[in-house]
Short mmCIF file of the C-alpha atoms (twelve columns), coordinates in Angstrom:
data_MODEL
# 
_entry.id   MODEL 
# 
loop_
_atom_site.group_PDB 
_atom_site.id 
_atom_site.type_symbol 
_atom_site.label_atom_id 
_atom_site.label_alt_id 
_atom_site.label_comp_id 
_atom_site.label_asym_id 
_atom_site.label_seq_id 
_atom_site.Cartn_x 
_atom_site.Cartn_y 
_atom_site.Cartn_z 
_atom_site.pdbx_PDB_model_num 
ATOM 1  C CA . UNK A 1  93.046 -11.870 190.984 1 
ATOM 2  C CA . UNK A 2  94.723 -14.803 192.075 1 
ATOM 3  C CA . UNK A 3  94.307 -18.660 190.702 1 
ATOM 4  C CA . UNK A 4  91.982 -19.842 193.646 1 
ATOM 5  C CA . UNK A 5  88.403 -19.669 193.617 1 
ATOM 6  C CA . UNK A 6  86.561 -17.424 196.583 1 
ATOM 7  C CA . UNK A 7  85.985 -19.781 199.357 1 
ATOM 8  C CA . UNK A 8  82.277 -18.799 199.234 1 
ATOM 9  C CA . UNK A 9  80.687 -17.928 195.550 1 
ATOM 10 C CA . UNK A 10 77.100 -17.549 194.473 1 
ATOM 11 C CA . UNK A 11 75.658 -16.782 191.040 1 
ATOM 12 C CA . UNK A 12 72.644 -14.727 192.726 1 
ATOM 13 C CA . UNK A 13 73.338 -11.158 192.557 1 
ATOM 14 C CA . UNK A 14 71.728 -9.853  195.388 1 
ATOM 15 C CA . UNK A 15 73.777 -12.030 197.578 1 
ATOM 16 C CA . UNK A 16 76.625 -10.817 199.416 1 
ATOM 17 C CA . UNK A 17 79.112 -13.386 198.162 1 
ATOM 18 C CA . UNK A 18 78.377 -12.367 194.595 1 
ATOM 19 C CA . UNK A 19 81.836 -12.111 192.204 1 
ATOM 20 C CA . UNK A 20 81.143 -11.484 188.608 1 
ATOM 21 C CA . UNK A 21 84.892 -11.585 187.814 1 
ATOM 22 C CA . UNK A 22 84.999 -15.074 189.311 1 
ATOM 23 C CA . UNK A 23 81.633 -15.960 187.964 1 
ATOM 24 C CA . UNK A 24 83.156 -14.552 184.229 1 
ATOM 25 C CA . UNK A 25 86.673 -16.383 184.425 1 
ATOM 26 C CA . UNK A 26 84.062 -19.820 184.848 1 
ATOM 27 C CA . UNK A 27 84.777 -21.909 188.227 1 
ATOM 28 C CA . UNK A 28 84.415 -25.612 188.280 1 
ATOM 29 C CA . UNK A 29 83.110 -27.297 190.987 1 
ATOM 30 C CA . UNK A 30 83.399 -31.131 192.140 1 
ATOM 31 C CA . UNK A 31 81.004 -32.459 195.056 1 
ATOM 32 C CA . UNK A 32 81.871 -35.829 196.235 1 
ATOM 33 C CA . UNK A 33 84.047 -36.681 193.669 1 
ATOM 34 C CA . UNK A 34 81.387 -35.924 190.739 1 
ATOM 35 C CA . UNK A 35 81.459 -32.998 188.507 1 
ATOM 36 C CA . UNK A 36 78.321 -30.323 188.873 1 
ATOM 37 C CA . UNK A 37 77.285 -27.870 186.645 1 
ATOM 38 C CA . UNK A 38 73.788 -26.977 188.583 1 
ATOM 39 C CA . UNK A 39 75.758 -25.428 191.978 1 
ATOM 40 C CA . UNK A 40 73.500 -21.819 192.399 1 
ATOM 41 C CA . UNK A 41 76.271 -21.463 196.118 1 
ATOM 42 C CA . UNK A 42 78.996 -23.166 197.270 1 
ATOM 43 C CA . UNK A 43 81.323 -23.084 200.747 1 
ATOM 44 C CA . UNK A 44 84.417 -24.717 200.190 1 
ATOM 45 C CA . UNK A 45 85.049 -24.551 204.420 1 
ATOM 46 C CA . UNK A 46 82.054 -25.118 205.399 1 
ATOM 47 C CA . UNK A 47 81.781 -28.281 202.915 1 
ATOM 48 C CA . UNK A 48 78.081 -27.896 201.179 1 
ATOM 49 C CA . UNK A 49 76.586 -26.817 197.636 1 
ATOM 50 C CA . UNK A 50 73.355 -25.398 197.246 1 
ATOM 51 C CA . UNK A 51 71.170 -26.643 194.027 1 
ATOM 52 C CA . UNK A 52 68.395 -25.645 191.970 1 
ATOM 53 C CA . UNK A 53 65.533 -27.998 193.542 1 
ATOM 54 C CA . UNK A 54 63.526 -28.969 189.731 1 
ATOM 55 C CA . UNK A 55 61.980 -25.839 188.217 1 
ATOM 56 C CA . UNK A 56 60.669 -25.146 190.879 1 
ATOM 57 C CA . UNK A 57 60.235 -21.490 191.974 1 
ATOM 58 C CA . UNK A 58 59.552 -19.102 195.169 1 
ATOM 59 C CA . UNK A 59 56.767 -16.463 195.079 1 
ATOM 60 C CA . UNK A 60 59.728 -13.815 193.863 1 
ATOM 61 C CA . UNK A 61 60.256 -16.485 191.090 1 
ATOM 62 C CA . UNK A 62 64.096 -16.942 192.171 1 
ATOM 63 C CA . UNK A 63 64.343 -20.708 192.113 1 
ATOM 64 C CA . UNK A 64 64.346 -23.130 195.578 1 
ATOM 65 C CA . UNK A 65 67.110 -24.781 196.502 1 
ATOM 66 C CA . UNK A 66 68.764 -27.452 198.573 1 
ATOM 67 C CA . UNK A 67 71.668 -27.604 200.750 1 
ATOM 68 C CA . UNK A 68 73.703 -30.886 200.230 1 
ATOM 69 C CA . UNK A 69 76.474 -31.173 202.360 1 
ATOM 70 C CA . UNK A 70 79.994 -32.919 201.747 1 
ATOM 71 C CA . UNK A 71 83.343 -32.297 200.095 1 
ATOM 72 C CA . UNK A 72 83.633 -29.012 198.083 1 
ATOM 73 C CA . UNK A 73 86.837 -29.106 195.334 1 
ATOM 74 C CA . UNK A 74 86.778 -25.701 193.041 1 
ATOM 75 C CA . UNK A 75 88.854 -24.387 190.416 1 
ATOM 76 C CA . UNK A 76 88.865 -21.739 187.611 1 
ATOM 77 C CA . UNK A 77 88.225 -23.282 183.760 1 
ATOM 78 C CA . UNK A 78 90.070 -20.518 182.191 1 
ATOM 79 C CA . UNK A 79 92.892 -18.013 183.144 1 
ATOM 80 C CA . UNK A 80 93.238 -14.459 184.771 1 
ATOM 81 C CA . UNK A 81 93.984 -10.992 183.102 1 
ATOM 82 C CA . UNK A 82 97.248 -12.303 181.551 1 
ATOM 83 C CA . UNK A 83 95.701 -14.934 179.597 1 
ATOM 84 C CA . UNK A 84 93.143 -13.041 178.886 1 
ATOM 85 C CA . UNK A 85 95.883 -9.930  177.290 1 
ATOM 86 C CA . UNK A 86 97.453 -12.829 175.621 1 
ATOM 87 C CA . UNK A 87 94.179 -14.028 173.442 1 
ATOM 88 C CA . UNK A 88 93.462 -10.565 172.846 1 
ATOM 89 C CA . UNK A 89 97.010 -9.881  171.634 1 
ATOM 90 C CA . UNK A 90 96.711 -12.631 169.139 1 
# 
Protein backbone atom coordinates (compact mmCIF):
# COMPACT_ATOMS: atom_id res chain seq x y z
CA UNK A 1 0.00 0.00 0.00
CA UNK A 2 1.49 3.15 -0.68
CA UNK A 3 1.50 6.55 1.64
CA UNK A 4 -1.36 8.35 -0.36
CA UNK A 5 -4.86 8.10 0.39
CA UNK A 6 -7.36 6.60 -2.56
CA UNK A 7 -8.44 9.55 -4.50
CA UNK A 8 -12.06 8.48 -3.82
CA UNK A 9 -12.86 6.70 -0.21
CA UNK A 10 -16.14 5.99 1.49
CA UNK A 11 -16.84 4.38 4.86
CA UNK A 12 -20.21 2.73 3.41
CA UNK A 13 -19.60 -0.76 2.56
CA UNK A 14 -21.82 -1.37 -0.09
CA UNK A 15 -20.22 1.32 -2.07
CA UNK A 16 -17.87 0.65 -4.72
CA UNK A 17 -15.09 2.90 -3.44
CA UNK A 18 -15.08 1.03 -0.15
CA UNK A 19 -11.20 0.28 1.30
CA UNK A 20 -11.13 -1.22 4.70
CA UNK A 21 -7.30 -1.23 4.68
CA UNK A 22 -7.40 2.52 4.08
CA UNK A 23 -10.38 2.97 6.29
CA UNK A 24 -8.14 0.74 9.16
CA UNK A 25 -4.69 2.64 8.66
CA UNK A 26 -7.22 6.02 9.66
CA UNK A 27 -7.18 8.88 6.81
CA UNK A 28 -7.43 12.47 7.73
CA UNK A 29 -9.23 14.74 5.86
CA UNK A 30 -9.08 18.74 5.64
CA UNK A 31 -12.00 20.68 3.71
CA UNK A 32 -11.30 24.26 3.22
CA UNK A 33 -8.60 24.51 5.39
CA UNK A 34 -10.60 23.00 8.55
CA UNK A 35 -10.14 19.62 9.94
CA UNK A 36 -13.37 17.05 9.62
CA UNK A 37 -13.98 14.10 11.36
CA UNK A 38 -17.83 13.63 10.05
CA UNK A 39 -16.68 13.00 6.04
CA UNK A 40 -19.09 9.55 5.26
CA UNK A 41 -17.18 10.17 1.06
CA UNK A 42 -14.72 12.16 -0.20
CA UNK A 43 -13.19 12.98 -4.01
CA UNK A 44 -10.00 14.50 -3.75
CA UNK A 45 -10.29 15.38 -7.93
CA UNK A 46 -13.40 16.10 -8.08
CA UNK A 47 -13.04 18.56 -4.90
CA UNK A 48 -16.30 17.68 -2.56
CA UNK A 49 -17.04 15.74 0.85
CA UNK A 50 -20.15 14.19 1.57
CA UNK A 51 -21.56 14.57 5.38
CA UNK A 52 -23.86 13.04 7.68
CA UNK A 53 -26.92 15.64 7.38
CA UNK A 54 -28.04 15.61 11.65
CA UNK A 55 -29.32 12.17 12.65
CA UNK A 56 -31.19 12.11 10.25
CA UNK A 57 -31.96 8.82 8.42
CA UNK A 58 -33.38 7.27 4.96
CA UNK A 59 -36.16 4.63 5.01
CA UNK A 60 -33.09 1.83 4.88
CA UNK A 61 -31.90 3.76 8.04
CA UNK A 62 -28.37 4.55 6.31
CA UNK A 63 -28.00 8.19 7.22
CA UNK A 64 -28.66 11.38 4.53
CA UNK A 65 -26.11 13.27 3.46
CA UNK A 66 -24.85 16.40 1.79
CA UNK A 67 -22.48 17.15 -0.85
CA UNK A 68 -20.28 20.25 0.00
CA UNK A 69 -18.02 21.11 -2.54
CA UNK A 70 -14.40 22.73 -2.29
CA UNK A 71 -10.79 21.80 -1.60
CA UNK A 72 -10.18 18.13 -0.55
CA UNK A 73 -6.46 17.63 1.39
CA UNK A 74 -6.14 13.77 2.74
CA UNK A 75 -3.59 11.91 4.47
CA UNK A 76 -3.06 8.66 6.48
CA UNK A 77 -2.82 9.20 10.63
CA UNK A 78 -0.77 6.18 11.05
CA UNK A 79 1.71 4.05 8.94
CA UNK A 80 1.59 1.01 6.47
CA UNK A 81 2.57 -2.75 7.05
CA UNK A 82 6.13 -1.78 8.13
CA UNK A 83 5.11 0.27 10.95
CA UNK A 84 2.71 -1.80 11.71
CA UNK A 85 5.63 -5.14 11.88
CA UNK A 86 7.61 -2.70 13.83
CA UNK A 87 4.91 -2.14 16.88
CA UNK A 88 4.23 -5.66 16.76
CA UNK A 89 7.94 -6.54 16.98
CA UNK A 90 8.26 -4.49 20.07
Amino acid sequence: MTDTPPDHLSIDPSSPHFDQAALQRGVGIRFKGAERRDVEEYSISEGWIRVALGKKVDRHGRPLTIKLTGPVEAWFERGGESDAAEGEAE
